[in-house]
Legacy VTK file of the C-alpha trace (Angstrom):
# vtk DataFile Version 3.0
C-alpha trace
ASCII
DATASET POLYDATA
POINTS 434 float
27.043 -27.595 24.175
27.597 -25.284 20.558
28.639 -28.355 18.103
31.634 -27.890 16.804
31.037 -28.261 13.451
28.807 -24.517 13.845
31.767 -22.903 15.747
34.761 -23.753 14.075
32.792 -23.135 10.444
33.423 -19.500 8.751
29.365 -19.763 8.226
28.728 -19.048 12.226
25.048 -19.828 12.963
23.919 -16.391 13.349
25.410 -15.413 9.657
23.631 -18.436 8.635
20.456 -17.311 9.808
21.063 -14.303 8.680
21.720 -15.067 5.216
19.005 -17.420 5.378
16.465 -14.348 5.694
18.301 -12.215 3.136
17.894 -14.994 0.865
14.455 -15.314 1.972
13.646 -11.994 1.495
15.061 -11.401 -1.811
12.240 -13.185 -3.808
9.742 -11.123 -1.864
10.880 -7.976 -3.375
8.932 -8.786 -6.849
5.327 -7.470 -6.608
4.837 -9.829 -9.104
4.388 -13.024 -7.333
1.398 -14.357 -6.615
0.406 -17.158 -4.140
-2.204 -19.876 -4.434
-5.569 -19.477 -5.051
-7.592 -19.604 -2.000
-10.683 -16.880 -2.696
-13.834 -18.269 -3.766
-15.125 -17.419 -7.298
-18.501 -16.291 -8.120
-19.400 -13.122 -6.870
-17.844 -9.803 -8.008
-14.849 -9.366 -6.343
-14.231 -7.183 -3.533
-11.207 -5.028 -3.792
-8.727 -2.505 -1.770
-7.246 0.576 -3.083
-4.800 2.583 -0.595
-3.475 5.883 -0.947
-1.307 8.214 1.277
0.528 11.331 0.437
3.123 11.133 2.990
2.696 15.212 4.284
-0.679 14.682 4.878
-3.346 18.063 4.780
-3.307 21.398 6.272
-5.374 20.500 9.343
-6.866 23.289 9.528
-8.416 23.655 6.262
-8.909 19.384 6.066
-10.884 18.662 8.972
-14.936 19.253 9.782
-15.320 21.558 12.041
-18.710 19.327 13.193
-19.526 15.649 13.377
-22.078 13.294 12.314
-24.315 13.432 8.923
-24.918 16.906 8.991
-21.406 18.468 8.942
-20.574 20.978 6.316
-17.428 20.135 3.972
-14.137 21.796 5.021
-12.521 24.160 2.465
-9.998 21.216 1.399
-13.190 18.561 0.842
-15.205 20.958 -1.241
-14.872 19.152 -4.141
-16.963 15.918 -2.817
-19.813 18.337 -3.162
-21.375 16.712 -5.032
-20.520 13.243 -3.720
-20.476 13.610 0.424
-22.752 10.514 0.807
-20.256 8.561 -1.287
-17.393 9.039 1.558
-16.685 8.905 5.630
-13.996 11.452 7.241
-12.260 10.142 10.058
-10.967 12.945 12.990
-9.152 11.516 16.240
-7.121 8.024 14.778
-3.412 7.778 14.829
-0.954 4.728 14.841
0.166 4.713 18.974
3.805 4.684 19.614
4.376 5.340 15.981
6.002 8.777 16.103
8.831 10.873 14.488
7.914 13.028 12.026
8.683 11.440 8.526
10.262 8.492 10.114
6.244 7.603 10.208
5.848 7.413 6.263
6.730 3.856 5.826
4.710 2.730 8.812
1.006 3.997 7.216
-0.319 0.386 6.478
1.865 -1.474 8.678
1.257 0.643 12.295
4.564 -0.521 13.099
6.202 0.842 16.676
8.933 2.893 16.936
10.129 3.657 13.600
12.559 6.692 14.604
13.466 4.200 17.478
17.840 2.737 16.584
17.121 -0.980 15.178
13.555 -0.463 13.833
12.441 -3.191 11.464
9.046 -2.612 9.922
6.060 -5.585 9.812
3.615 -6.695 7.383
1.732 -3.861 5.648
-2.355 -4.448 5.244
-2.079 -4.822 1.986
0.225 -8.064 2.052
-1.670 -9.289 5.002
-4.775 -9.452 3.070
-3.203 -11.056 0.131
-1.953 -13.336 2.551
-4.785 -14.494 3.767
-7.016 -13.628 0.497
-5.227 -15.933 -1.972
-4.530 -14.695 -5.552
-6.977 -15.324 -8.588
-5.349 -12.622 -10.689
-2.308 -11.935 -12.381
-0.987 -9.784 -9.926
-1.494 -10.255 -6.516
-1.226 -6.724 -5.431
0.004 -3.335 -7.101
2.791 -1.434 -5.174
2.339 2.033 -7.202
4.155 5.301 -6.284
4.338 9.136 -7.446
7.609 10.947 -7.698
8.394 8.301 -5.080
12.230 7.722 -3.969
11.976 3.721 -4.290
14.931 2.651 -2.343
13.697 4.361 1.153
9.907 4.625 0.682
6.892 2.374 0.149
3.578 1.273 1.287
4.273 -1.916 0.977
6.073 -4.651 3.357
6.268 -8.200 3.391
5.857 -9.857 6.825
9.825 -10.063 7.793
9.759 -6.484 6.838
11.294 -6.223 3.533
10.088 -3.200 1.679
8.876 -3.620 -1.633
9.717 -1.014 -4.364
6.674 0.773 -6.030
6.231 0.963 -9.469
6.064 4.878 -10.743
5.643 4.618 -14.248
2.258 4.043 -15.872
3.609 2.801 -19.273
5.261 0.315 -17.583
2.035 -0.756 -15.428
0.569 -0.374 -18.889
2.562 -2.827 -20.585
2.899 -5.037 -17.440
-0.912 -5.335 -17.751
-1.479 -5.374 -21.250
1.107 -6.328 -23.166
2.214 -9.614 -24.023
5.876 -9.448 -25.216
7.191 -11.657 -28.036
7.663 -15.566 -27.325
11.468 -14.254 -26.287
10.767 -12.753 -23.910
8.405 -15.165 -21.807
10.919 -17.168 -22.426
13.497 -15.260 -20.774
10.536 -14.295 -18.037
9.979 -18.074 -17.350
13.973 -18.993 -17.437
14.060 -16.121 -14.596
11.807 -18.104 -12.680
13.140 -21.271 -13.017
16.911 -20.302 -11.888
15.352 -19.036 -8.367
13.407 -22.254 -8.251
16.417 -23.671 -8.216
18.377 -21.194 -5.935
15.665 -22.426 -3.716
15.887 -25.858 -4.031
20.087 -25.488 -3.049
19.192 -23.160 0.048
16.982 -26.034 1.388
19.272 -28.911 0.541
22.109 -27.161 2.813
19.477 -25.903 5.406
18.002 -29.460 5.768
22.224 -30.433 5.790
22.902 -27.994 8.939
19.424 -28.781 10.678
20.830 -31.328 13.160
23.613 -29.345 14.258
21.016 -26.492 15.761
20.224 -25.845 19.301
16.084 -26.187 19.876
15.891 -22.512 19.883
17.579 -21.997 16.413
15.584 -25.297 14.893
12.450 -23.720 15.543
13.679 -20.285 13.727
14.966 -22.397 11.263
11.249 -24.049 10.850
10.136 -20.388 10.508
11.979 -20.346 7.535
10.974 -23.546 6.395
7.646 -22.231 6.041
8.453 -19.189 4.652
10.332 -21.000 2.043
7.542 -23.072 0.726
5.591 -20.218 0.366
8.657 -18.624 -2.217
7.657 -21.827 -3.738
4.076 -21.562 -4.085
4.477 -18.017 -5.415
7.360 -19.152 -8.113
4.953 -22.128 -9.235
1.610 -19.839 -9.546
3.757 -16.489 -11.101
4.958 -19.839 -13.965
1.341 -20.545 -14.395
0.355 -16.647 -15.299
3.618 -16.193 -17.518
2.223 -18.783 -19.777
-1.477 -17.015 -19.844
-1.842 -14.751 -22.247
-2.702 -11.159 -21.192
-6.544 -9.867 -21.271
-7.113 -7.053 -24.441
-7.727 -3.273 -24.140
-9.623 -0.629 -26.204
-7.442 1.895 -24.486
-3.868 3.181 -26.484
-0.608 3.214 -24.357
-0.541 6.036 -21.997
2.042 8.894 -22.686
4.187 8.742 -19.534
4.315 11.802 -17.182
8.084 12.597 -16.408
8.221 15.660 -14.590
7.923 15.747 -11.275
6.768 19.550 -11.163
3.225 17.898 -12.598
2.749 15.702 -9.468
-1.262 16.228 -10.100
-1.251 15.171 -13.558
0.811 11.681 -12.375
-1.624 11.260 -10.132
-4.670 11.397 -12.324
-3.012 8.898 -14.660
-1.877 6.583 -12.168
-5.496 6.404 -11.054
-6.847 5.973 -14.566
-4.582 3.090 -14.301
-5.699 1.333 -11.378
-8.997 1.798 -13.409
-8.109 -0.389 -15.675
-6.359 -2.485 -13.474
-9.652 -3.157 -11.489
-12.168 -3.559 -15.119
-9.808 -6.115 -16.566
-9.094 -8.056 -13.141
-5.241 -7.549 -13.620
-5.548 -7.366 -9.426
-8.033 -6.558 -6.741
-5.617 -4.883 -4.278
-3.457 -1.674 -4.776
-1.300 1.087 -2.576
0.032 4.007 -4.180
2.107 6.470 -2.153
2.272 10.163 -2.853
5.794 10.993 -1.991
5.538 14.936 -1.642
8.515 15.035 0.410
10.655 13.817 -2.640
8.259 16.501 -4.942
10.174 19.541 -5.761
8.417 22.830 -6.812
5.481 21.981 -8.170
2.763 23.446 -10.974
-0.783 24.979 -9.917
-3.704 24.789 -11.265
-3.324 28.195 -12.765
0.161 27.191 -14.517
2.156 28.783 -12.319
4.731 26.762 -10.122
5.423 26.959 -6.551
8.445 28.766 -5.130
9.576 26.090 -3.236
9.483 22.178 -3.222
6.857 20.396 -1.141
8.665 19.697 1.700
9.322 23.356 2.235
6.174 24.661 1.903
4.758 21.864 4.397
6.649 23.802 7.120
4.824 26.711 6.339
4.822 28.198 10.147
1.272 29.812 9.075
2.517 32.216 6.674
-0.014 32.790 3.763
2.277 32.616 1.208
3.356 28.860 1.788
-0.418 28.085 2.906
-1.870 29.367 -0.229
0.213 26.700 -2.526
-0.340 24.058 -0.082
-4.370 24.352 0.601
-4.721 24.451 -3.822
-2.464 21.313 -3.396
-5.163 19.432 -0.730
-7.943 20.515 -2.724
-6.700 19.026 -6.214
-5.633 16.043 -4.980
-9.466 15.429 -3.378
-10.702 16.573 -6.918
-8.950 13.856 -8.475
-10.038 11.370 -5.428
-13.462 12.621 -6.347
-13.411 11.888 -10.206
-12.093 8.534 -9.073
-14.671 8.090 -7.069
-17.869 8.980 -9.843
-15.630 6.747 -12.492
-16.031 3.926 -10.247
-19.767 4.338 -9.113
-21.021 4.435 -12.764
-18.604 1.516 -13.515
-21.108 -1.489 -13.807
-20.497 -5.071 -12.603
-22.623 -8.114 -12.336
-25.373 -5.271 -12.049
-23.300 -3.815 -8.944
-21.597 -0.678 -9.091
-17.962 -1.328 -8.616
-17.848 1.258 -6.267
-19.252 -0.913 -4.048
-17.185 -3.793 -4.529
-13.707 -1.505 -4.141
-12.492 0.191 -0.973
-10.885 3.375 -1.050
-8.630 4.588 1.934
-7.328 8.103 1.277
-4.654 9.367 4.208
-1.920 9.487 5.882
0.896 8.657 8.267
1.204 13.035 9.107
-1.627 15.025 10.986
0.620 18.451 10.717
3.407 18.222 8.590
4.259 21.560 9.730
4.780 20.487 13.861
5.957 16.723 12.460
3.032 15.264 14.438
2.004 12.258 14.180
-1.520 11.950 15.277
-4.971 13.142 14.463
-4.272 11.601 11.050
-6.448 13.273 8.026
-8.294 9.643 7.261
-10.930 9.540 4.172
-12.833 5.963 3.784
-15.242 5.527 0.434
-16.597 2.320 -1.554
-16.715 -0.786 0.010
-20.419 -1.222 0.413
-20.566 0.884 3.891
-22.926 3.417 4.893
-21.348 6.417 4.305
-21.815 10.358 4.315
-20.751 11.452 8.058
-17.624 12.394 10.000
-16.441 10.355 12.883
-14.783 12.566 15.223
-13.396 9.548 17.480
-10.940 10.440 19.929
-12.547 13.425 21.739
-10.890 11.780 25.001
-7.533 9.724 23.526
-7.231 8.650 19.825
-8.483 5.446 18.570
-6.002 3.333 16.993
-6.195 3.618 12.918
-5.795 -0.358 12.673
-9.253 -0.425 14.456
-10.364 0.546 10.858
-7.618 -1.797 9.126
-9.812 -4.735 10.930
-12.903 -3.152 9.558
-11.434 -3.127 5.971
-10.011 -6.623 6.415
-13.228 -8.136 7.172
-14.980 -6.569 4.777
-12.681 -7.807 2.325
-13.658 -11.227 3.589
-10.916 -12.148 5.649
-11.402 -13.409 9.056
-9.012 -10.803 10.853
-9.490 -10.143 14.980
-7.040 -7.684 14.839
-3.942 -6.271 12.797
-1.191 -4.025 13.732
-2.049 -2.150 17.270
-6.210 -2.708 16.895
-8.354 -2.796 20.164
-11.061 -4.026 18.165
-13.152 -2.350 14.759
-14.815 0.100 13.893
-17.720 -2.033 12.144
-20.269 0.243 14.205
-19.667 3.153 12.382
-20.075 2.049 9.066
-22.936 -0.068 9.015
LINES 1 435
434 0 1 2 3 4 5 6 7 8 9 10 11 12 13 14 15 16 17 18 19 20 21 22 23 24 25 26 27 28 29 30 31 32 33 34 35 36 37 38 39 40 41 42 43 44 45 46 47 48 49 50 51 52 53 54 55 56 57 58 59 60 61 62 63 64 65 66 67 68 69 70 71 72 73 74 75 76 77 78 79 80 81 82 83 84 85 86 87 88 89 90 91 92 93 94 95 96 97 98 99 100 101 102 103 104 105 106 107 108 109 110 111 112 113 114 115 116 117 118 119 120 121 122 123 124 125 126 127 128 129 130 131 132 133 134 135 136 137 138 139 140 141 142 143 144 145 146 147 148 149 150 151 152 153 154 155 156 157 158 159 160 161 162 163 164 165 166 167 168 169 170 171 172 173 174 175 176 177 178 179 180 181 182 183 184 185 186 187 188 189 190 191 192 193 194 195 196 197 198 199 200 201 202 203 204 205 206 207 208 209 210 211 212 213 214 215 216 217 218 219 220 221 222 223 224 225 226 227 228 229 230 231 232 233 234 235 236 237 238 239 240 241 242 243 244 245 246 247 248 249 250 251 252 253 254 255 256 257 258 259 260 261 262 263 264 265 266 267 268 269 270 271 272 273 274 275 276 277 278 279 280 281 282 283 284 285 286 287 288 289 290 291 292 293 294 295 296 297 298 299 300 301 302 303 304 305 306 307 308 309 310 311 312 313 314 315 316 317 318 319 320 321 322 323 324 325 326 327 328 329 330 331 332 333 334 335 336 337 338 339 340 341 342 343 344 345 346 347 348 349 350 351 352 353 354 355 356 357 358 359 360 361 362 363 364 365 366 367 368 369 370 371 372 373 374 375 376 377 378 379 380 381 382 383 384 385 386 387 388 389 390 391 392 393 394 395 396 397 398 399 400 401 402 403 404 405 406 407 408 409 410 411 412 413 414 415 416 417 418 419 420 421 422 423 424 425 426 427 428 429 430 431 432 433
């Protein structure tokens, strides 16, 4: 029988719940807030870096035309000439069920069903799984970076009830966030912020513990759900207090000049890069996403100064005419330039005697295989770093595609992290890359 008490009240039990995971999520939205330390010390770390430009490659031009060791680079990886043994191409993987064009964009690290489906609510992206699971022995548990990115609708990053998390686009503010202290003010201010949703937290439990005997079963064990998740807002409050107080690691390198114009989408790139450069040599985190959104990138500047006639978006439905493929191909090319000098930074980049290459993953994709048809599979997929044997392409799928969170569980364990299986995985792809 409902109790009385939950019927007759204006706060019904399902707006309670409701407003219990609103509440909840709120706190989650920060991607600063770290959890407890679990990771062992000791060893140089190993870290994640994800990127996806969310209109993918011109297929054509992207993808080997060969498999195995001996392929020859496609016109769009030409500039890993230099560096082929240093990366693995992936042909054949998509995300099943997850179709609908640009609808797919938010579902990259998360391989999420259904996202044009009515009702969709997204699940935990890799990234936040890992940290998860990972523990946090740096300031920042993870880096939610974007370029030209609308942050409002688009991210790489979501929390497990499926909250996204806003990116961070501007590289003097990851600069400063990093790197700069602030006067005793403004910790203050910093830590007083804390503090008040400590205690928002403490009154949300005092009236959820208050209402807990007047729940059915079913909604007590939701309500333990949030119970957990709770404690966990707690843990992460506690830990960011700890790193407010800590003062902030020095830097030989002078404040960035910020990139502003969208038209220069390449140059925000390469300095949001150099940036997760330093972000990785002073420890300020071991795990970063960073979306290109080129469907919020209007018309854009080439290599040879000129700029595009058209924005992004418009050129990725380019129905094969020459004139929009030209633009877009230079596009692919200087983007896996700038991948490329990312990747040489990083292999010279010493560490405990290691090359930090070898220490740091680097997954280059995304959620389109042809922008142009809005399709959603045979997903342009570039793996480097990490430690694994490298140098080939993998056409998989020659029959039916293999699931891209097959390589999520790859990444995961090789991050350390005991992981059977994430998002729609059938199993790894360990084979491959050892």
């Amino acid at each position: 029988m409902k109790s009385a008490y939950i019927a007759n009240n204006d706060y019904s039990r399902r707006r309670f719940l409701q407003g219990v995971g609103v509440a909840l999520a709120l706190p989650l939205m920060e991607c600063f807030t770290p959890v407890f330390a679990k990771a062992v010390q000791g060893e140089s770390p190993r870290r994640f870096l994800a990127i996806s430009n969310n209109l993918g490659f011109v297929p054509k031009t992207f993808f080997p035309a060969t498999a195995g060791e001996d392929y020859e680079l496609s016109p769009t990886l030409s500039p890993f000439a230099g560096i082929k043994k240093e990366v693995s191409i992936f042909s054949g993987t998509s995300h099943p069920d997850v179709k609908g064009g640009h609808s797919a964009e938010n579902c990259f690290l998360t391989a999420a069903r259904g996202p044009a489906k009515s009702g969709f609510r997204n699940t935990i992206s890799l990234d936040q799984y890992a940290i998860e699971r990972l523990g946090q022995l740096t300031r920042f548990p993870t880096l939610n970076l974007g370029i030209n990115i609308s942050k409002a609708s688009r991210s790489m990053s979501w929390t497990r009830d499926g909250v996204l998390l806003p990116a961070e686009d501007s590289a003097v503010s990851l600069f400063r966030q990093m790197f700069v202290q602030g006067n005793a003010a403004s910790v203050h201010n910093r830590l007083k912020a804390l503090d008040e949703r400590g205690s928002i937290l403490d009154v949300l439990l005092d009236h959820t513990h208050s209402l807990t005997r007047e729940l059915g079963q079913a909604d007590r064990s939701r309500l333990d759900q949030y119970f957990t998740s709770i404690r966990e807002v707690e843990e992460r409050l506690v830990t960011a207090r700890e790193w407010e107080t800590k003062q902030k690691p020095p830097t030989n390198h002078s404040e960035p000049v910020e990139v502003a114009d969208k038209k220069l989408i390449f140059d925000k790139l390469e300095l949001m890069l150099r940036m997760v450069n330093l972000a990785f040599e002073s420890d300020a985190t071991r795990i970063v996403t960073l979306m290109v959104d080129a469907f919020s990138t209007p018309a854009f500047m080439l290599e040879d100064g000129t700029t595009t006639t058209e924005g992004y978006h418009a050129l990725s439905h380019h129905g094969q005419e020459p004139a929009k493929l030209r633009p877009l191909e230079e596009a692919d090319r200087k983007q896996i330039a700038i991948i490329s000098n990312l990747i040489q930074r990083l292999a010279v980049t010493r560490e405990n005697g290691e090359r930090m290459l070898d220490r740091t993953t680097i997954l280059y994709g995304s959620n389109m295989g042809d922008a142009n048809r809005h399709d959603n599979t045979n997903l342009p997929i570039i793996l480097a770093g990490g430690g694994f044997k490298h140098g080939q392409h993998h056409m998989l799928g020659r029959q039916r595609e293999v699931p891209l969170s097959n390589l999520f569980v790859t990444i995961l364990q090789n991050l350390g992290i005991d992981a059977p299986s994430f998002g729609s995985s059938t199993g790894s792809l360990n084979h491959l890359l050892v």
